[in-house]
Each structure stands twice: as structure tokens, then as C-alpha cells.
N, CA and C of each residue as an Amber inpcrd file, in Angstrom:
protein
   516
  -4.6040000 -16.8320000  16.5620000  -4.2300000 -15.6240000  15.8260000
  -4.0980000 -14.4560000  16.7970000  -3.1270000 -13.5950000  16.4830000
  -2.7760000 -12.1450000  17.2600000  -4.0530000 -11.3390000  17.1240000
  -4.1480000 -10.4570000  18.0010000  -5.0030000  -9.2390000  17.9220000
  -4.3810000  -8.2970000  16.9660000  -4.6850000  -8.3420000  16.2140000
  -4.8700000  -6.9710000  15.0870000  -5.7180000  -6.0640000  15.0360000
  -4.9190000  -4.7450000  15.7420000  -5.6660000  -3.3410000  15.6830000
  -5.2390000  -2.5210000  14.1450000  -6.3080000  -2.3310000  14.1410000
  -6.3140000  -0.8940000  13.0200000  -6.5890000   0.3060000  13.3850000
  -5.6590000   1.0840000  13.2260000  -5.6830000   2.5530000  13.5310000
  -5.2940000   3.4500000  12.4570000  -6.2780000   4.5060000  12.2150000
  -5.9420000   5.9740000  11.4790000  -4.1090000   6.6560000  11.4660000
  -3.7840000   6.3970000  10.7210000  -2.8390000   7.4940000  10.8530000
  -2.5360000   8.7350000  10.8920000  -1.9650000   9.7640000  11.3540000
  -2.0500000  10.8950000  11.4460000  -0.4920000  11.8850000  11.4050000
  -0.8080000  12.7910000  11.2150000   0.3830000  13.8120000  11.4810000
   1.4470000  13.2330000  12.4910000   1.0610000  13.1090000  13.8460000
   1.6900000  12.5400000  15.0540000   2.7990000  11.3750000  14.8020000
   1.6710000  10.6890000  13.5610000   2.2740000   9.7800000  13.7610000
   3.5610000   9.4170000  12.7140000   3.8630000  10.2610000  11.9560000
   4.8510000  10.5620000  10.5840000   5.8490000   9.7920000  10.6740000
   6.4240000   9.9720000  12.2340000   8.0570000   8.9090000  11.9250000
   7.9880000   7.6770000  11.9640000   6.7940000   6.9830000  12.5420000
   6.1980000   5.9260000  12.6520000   6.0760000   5.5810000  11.3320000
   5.3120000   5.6410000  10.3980000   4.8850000   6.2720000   9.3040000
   6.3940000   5.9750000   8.3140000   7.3440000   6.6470000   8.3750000
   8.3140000   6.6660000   7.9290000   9.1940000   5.3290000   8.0210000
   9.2260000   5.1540000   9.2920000  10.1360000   4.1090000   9.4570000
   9.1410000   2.4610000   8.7860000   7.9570000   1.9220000   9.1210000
   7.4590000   1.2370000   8.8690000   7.4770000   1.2340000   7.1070000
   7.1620000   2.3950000   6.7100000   7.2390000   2.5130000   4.8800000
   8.2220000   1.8380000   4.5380000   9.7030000   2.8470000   5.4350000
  10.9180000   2.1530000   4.5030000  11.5070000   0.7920000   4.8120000
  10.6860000   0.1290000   5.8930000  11.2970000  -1.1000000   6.2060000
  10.4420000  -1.9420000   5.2620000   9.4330000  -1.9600000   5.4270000
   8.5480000  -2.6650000   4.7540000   9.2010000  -2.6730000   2.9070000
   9.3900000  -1.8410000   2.4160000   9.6160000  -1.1830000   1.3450000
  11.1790000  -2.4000000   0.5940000  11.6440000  -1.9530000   1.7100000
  13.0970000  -2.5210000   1.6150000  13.3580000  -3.8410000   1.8090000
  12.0520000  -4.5070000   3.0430000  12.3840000  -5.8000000   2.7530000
  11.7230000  -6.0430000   1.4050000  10.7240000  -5.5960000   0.7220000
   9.8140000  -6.3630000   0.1020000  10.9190000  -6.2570000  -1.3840000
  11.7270000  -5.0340000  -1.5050000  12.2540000  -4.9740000  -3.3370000
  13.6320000  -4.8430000  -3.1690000  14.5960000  -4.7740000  -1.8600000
  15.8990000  -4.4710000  -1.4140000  16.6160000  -5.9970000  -2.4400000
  16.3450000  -7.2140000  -2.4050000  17.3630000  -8.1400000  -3.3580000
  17.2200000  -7.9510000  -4.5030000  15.5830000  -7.1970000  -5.1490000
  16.2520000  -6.9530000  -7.0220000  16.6490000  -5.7410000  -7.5030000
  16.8160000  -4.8440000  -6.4550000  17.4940000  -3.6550000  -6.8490000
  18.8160000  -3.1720000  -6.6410000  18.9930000  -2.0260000  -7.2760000
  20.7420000  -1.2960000  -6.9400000  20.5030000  -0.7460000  -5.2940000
  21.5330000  -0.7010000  -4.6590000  21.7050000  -0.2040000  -3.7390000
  21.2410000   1.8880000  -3.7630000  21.8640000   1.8540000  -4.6490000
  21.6170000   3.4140000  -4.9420000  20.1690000   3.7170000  -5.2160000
  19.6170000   2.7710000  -6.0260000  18.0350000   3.1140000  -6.8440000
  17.3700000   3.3100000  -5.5690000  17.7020000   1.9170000  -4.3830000
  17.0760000   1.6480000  -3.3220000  16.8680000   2.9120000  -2.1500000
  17.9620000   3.3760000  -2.0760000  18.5090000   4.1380000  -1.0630000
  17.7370000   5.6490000  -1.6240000  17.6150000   6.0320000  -2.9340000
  17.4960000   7.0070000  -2.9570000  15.6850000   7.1660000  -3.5300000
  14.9800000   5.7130000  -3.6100000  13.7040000   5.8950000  -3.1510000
  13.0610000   6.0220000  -1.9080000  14.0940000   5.4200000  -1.3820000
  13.5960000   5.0810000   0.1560000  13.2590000   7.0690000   0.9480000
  14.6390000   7.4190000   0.0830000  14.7370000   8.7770000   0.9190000
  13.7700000   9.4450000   0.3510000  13.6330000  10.1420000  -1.0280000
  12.6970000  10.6080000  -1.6880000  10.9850000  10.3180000  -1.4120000
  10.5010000   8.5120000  -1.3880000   9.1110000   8.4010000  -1.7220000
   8.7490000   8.2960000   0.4440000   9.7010000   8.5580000   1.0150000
   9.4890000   8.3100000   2.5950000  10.3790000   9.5170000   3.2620000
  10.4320000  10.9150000   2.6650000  10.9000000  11.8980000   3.4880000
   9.6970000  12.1600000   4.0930000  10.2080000  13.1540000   4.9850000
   8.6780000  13.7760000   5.7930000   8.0600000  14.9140000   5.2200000
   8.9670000  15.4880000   4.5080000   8.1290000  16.1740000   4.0540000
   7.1620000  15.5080000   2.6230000   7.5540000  14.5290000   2.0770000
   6.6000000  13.4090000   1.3080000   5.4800000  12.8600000   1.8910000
   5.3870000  12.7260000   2.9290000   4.8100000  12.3190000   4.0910000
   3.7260000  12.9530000   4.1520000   4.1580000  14.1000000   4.8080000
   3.5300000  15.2960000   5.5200000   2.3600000  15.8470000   4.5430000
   3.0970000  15.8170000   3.0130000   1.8750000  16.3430000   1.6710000
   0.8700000  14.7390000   1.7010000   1.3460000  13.7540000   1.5430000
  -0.0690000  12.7250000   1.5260000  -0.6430000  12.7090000   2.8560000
  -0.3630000  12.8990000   4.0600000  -1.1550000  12.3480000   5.2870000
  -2.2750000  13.7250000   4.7900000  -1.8200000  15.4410000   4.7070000
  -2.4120000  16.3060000   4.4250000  -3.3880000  16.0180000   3.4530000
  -3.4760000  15.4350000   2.2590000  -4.5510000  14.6510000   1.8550000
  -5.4820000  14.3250000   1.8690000  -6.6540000  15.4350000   1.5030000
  -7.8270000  14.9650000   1.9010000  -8.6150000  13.9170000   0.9820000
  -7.9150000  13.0620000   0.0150000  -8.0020000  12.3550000  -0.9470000
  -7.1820000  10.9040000  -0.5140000  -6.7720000  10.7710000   0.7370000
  -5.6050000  10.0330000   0.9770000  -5.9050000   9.5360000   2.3810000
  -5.9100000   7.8510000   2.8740000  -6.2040000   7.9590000   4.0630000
  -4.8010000   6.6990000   4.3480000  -4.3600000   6.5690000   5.5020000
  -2.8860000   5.5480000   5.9200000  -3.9890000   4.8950000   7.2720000
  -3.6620000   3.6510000   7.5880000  -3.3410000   2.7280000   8.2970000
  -2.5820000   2.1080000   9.2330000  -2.4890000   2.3420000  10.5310000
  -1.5100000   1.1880000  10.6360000  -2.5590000   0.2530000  11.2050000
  -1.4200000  -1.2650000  11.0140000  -1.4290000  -2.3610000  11.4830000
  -0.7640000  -3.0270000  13.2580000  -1.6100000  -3.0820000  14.0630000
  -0.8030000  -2.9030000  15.5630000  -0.7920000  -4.3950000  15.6890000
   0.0400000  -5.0650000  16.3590000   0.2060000  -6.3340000  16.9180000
   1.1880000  -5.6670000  18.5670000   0.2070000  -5.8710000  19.5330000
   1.1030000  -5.9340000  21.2000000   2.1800000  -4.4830000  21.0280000
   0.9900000  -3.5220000  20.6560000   1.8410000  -2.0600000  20.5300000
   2.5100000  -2.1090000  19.7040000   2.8640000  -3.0330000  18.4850000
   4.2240000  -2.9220000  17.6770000   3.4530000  -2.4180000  16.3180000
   3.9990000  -1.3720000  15.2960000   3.2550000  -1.2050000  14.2080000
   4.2920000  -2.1200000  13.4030000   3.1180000  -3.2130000  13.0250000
   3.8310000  -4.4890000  11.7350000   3.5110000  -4.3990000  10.2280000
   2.4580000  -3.3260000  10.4370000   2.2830000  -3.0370000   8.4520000
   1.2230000  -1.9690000   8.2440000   0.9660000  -1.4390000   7.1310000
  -0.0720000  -0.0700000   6.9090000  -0.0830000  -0.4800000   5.6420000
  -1.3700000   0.6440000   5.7610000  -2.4720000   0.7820000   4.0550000
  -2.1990000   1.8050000   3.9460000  -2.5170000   2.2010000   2.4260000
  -2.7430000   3.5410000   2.3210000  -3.8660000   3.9790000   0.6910000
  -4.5920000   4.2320000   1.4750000  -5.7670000   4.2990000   0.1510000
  -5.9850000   5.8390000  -0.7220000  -6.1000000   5.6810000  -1.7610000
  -6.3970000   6.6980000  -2.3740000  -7.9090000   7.2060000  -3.0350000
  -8.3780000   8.2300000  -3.0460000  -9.6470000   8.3830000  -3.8570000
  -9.5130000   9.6920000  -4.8170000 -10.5030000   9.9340000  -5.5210000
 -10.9450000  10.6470000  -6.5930000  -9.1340000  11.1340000  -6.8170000
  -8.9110000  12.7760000  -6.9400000  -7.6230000  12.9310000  -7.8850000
  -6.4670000  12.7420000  -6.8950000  -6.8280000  11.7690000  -6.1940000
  -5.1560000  11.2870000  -5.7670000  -4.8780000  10.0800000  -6.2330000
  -5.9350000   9.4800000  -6.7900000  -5.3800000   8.5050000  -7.4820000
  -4.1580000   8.0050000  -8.6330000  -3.4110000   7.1220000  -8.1680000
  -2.3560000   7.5470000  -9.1850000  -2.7080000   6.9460000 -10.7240000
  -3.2170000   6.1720000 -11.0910000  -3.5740000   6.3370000 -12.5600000
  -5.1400000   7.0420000 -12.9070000  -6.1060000   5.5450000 -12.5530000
  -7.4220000   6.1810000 -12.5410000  -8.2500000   6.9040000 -12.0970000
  -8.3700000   8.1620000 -12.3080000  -8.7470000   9.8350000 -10.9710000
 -10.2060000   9.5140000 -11.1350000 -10.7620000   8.4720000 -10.7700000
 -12.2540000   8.2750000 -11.2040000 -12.8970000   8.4430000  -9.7670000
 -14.0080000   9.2620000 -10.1120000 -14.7370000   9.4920000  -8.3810000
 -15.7560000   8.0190000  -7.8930000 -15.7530000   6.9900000  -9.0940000
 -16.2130000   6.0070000  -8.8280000 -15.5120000   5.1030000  -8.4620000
 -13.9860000   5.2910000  -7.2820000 -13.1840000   4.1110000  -7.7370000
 -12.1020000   4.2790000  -6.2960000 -11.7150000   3.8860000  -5.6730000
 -10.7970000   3.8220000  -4.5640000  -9.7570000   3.0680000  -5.2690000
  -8.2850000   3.2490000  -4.8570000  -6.4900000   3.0040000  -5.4620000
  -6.5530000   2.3120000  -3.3750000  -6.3610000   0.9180000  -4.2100000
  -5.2430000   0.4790000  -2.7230000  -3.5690000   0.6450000  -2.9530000
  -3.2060000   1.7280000  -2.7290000  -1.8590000   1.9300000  -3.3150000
  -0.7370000   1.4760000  -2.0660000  -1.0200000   0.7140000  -0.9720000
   0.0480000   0.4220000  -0.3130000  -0.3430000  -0.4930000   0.3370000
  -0.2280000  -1.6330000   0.7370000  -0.4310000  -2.7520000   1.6320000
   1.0420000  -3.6580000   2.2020000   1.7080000  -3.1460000   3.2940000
   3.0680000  -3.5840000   3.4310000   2.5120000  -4.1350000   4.8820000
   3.6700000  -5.3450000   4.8980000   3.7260000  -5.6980000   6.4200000
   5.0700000  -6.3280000   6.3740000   5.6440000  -6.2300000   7.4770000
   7.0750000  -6.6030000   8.0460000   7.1200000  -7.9990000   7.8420000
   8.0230000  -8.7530000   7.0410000   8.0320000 -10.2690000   6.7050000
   8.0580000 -10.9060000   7.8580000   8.6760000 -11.0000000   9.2950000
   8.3790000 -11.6630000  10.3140000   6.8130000 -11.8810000  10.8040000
   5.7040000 -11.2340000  10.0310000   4.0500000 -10.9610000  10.4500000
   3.8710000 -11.6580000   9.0810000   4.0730000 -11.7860000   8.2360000
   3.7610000 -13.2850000   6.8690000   3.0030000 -14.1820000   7.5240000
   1.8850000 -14.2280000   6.8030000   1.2230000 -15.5570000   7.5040000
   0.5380000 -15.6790000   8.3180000   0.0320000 -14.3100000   9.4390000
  -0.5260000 -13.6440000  10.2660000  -1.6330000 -13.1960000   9.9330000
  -1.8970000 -13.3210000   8.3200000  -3.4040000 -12.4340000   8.3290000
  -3.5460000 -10.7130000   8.9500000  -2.3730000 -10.2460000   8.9740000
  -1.8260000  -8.7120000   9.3100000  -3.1350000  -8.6680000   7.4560000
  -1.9430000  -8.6930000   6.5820000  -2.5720000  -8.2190000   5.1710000
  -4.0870000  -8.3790000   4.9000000  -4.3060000  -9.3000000   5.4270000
  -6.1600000  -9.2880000   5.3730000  -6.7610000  -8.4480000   6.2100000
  -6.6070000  -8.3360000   7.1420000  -7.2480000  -7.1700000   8.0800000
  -6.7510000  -5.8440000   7.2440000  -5.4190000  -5.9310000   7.2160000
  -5.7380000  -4.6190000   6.2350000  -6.6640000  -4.4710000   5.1470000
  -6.3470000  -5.5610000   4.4470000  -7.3730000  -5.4110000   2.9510000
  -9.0700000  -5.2330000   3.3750000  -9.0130000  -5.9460000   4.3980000
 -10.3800000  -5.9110000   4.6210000 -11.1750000  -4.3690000   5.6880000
  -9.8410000  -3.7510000   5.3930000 -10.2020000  -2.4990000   6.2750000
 -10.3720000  -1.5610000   4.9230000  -9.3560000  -1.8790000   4.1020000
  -9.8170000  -0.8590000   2.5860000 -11.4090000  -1.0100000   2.1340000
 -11.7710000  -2.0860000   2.0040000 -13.1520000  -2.8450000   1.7260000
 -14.4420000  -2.2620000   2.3750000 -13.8630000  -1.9180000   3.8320000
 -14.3990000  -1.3040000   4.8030000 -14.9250000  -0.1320000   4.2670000
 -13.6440000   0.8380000   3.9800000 -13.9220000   2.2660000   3.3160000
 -14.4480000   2.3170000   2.0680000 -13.8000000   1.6490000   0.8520000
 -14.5550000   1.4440000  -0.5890000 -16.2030000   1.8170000   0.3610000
 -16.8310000   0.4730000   0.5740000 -18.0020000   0.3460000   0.9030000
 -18.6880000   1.8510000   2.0530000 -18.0300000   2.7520000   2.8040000
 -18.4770000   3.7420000   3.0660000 -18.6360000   4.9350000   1.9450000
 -17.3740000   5.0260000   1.1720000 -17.5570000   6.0040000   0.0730000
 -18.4200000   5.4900000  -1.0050000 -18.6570000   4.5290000  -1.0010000
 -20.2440000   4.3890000  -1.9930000 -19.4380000   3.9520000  -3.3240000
 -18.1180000   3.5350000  -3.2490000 -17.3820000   3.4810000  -4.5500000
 -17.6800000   1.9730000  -5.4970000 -17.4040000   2.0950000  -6.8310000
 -18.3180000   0.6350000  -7.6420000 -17.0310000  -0.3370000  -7.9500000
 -16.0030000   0.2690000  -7.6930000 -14.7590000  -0.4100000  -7.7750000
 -13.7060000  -0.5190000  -6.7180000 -12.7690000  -1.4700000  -6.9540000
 -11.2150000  -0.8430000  -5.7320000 -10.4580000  -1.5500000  -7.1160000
  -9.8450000  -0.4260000  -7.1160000  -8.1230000  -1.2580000  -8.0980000
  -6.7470000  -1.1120000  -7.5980000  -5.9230000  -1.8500000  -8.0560000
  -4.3900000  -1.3390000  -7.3030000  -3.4230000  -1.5680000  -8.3270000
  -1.9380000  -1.9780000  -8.3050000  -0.8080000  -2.4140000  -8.9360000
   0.0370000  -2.7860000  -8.0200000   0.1470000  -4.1440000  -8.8940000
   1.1400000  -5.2360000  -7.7700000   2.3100000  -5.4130000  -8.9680000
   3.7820000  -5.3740000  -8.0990000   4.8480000  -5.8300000  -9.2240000
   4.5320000  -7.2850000  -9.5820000   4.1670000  -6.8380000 -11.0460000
   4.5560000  -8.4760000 -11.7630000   5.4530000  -9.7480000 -11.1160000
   6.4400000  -9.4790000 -10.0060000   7.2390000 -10.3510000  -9.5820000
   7.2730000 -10.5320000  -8.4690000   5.8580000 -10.4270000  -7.8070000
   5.3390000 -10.6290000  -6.6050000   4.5010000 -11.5620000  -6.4920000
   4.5420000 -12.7110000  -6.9300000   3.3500000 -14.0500000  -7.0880000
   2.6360000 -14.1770000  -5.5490000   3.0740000 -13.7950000  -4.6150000
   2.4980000 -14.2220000  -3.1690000   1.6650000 -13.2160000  -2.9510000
   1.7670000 -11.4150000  -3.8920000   0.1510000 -10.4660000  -3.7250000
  -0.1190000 -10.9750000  -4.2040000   0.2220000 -11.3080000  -5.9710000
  -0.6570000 -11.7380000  -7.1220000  -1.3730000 -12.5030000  -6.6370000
  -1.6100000 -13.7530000  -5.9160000  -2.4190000 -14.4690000  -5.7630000
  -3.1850000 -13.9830000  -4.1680000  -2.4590000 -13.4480000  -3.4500000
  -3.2920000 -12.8480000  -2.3170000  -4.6740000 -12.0720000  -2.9240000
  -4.4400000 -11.5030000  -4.2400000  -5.4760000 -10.4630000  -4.6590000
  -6.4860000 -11.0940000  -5.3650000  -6.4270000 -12.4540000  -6.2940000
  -6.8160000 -13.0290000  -6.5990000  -7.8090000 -14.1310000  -5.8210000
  -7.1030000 -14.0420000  -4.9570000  -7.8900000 -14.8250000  -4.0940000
  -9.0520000 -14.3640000  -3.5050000  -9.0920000 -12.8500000  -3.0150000
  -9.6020000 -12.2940000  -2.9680000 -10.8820000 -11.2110000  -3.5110000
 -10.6980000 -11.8760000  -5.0980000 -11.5450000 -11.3600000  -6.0660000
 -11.3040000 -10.6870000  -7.2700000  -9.6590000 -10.2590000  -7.0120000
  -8.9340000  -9.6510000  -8.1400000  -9.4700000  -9.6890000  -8.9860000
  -9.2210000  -8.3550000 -10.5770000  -8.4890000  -9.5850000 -11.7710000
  -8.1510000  -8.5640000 -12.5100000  -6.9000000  -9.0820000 -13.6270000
  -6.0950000  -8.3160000 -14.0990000  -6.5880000  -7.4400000 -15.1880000
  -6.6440000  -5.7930000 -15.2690000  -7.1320000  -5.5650000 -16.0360000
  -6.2000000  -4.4270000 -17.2550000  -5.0990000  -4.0390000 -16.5860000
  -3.7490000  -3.7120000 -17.3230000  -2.2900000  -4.1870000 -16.9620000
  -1.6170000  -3.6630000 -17.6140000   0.1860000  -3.3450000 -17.0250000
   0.0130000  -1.3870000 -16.8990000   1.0370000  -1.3190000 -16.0660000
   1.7950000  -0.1050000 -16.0740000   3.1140000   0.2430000 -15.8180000
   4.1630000   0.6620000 -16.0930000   5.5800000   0.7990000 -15.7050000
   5.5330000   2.1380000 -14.4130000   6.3820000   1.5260000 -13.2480000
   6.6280000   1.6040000 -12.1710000   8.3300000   1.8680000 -11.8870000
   8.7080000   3.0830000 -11.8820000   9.9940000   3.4980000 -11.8050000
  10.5480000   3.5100000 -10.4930000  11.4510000   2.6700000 -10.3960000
  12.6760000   2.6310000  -9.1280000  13.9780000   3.3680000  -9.3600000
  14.1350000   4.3870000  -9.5330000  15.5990000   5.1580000  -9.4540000
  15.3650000   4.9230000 -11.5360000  16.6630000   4.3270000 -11.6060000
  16.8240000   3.7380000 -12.9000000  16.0780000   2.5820000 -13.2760000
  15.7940000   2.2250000 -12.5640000  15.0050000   0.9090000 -13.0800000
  13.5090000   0.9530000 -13.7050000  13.0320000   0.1010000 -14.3910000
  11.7780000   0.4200000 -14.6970000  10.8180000  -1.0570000 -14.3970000
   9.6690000  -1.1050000 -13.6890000   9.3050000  -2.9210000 -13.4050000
   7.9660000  -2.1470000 -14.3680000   7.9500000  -3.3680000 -14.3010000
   6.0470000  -3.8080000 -14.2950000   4.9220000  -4.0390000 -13.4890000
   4.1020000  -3.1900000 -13.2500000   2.9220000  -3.7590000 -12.0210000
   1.9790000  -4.3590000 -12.9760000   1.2120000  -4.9360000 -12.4010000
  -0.1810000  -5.6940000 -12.8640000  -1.0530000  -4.8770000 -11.9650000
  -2.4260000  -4.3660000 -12.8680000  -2.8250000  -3.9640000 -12.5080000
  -4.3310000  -4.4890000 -12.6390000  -4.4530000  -4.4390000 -11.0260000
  -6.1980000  -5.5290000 -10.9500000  -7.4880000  -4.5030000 -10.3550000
  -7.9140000  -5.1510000 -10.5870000  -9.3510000  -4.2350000  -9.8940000
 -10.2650000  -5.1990000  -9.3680000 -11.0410000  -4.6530000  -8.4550000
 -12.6270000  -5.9210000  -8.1120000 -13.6670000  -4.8600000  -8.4560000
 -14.6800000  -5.2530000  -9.1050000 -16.0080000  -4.5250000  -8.5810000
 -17.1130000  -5.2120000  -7.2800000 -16.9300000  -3.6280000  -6.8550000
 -18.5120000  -4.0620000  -5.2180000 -19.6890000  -4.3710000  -5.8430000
């Protein structure tokens, strides 16, 4: 297995930041969407100045994932009111876990997950929950495997489109 570093993200590091979001982003939902829906999340949920307000975040912490200097995937965790559904001060949002499909299979995503786990367990929190698209069977069961389990739906807007996440939680 590769060396997998984890590092803080920061201001500095924004275009980094940027570019990794929208690749990641694009491989992971670019075949079931419109070109337009695609293009104009990509720009909107990964401008810098989008950026610039979550890294500022003191409710908000990013990740990257290093393999041989290359950034191959990032986290991005949320707590108390940055959370995007549940604003609970008992509860950490894994709201991003991407890695570049050529790093599949690498255990990149576990070191991440297991770096969220990391933090849950410093902030003293009794839960971690997230939302995975319903039509992602390879998180679904990554999370599951891991301890998941499903405890709603929520609708998740792409441009025009509307999906479904599943939404799981573990308790610590």
C-alpha cells in the first residue's frame, strides 16, 4: 500500500482545493447528469469565493489526501451550525469524502474516513452522520461496512435535477 498523508487544508491551499473538488465531483456524477446542471455546479458549489466562505469556517474543517506529492482526494467535515441538515452540537456531518477514481481501491477513502473518526472522537461528539446518493452502492456499502446505518432520505439538488441521498449515521 502507498503512503497516505493527511494534511489540513487551508487558505493557501484553495486552488488545490478547487481543482481536486471539481474533478473528483465530475468523475463521481458527470454520466447521470446534464452537461449544463454539471457545469454550472461545478462553477457555483467550487468557486473561490465558495471556497474561501467554508475554509473561513470555524465550523468546517477540509482534508487533503497526499499520495508521492499528488493530492488524490479530501474530506470535509462539518460541526454544530454548519451542518447541513442536523445543526446538533452533539454530532459531526461527513459532508465530503472524494478521491480521484484512478486511487479506487487504495484505501485513500479509509484513511480519510478514519481521519473524520479521528476528529468526531476529539470533539467529544456521540454521533457522525452523512448523505450518500442513493445510486452510489460502492459508498453505500463502504459506510456500512464501516458501521453505518440508514436513518433517513433527503433530496439533493443538481442544477435541475433532484436525487436522493441516504442518509446514515454511526454512534461513538
Amino acid at each position: 500500500m502507498e503512503n497516505i498523508m493527511i494534511l489540513g487544508v487551508t487558505l493557501n491551499d484553495i486552488e488545490q482545493l478547487q481543482t481536486i473538488g471539481r474533478e473528483t465531483f465530475s468523475e463521481t456524477f458527470s454520466s447521470s447528469k446534464t452537461k449544463e446542471d454539471m457545469a454550472k455546479y461545478l462553477a457555483d458549489s467550487f468557486s473561490i469565493e465558495k471556497l474561501s466562505e467554508e475554509l473561513n469556517n470555524e465550523h468546517s474543517e477540509f482534508y487533503f489526501a497526499i499520495i508521492d506529492d499528488k493530492v488524490v482526494g479530501y474530506l470535509k467535515l462539518n460541526f454544530g451550525s454548519s451542518q447541513s441538515e442536523i445543526q446538533d452540537s452533539i454530532s459531526l456531518e461527513i459532508e465530503r469524502i472524494y478521491v480521484l477514481q484512478e486511487y479506487h481501491g487504495k484505501k485513500v477513502g479509509q484513511v480519510l474516513y478514519e481521519k473524520s473518526m479521528q476528529v468526531a472522537e476529539d470533539k467529544k461528539v456521540d454521533y457522525v452522520w452523512l448523505g450518500v446518493w442513493e445510486e452510489n452502492p460502492r459508498a453505500i456499502r463502504f459506510y456500512q461496512k464501516n458501521g453505518f446505518v440508514e436513518f433517513d432520505k433527503h433530496i439533493f439538488r443538481l442544477g435541475d435535477d433532484e436525487q436522493t441521498d441516504i442518509m446514515m449515521k454511526k454512534f461513538l
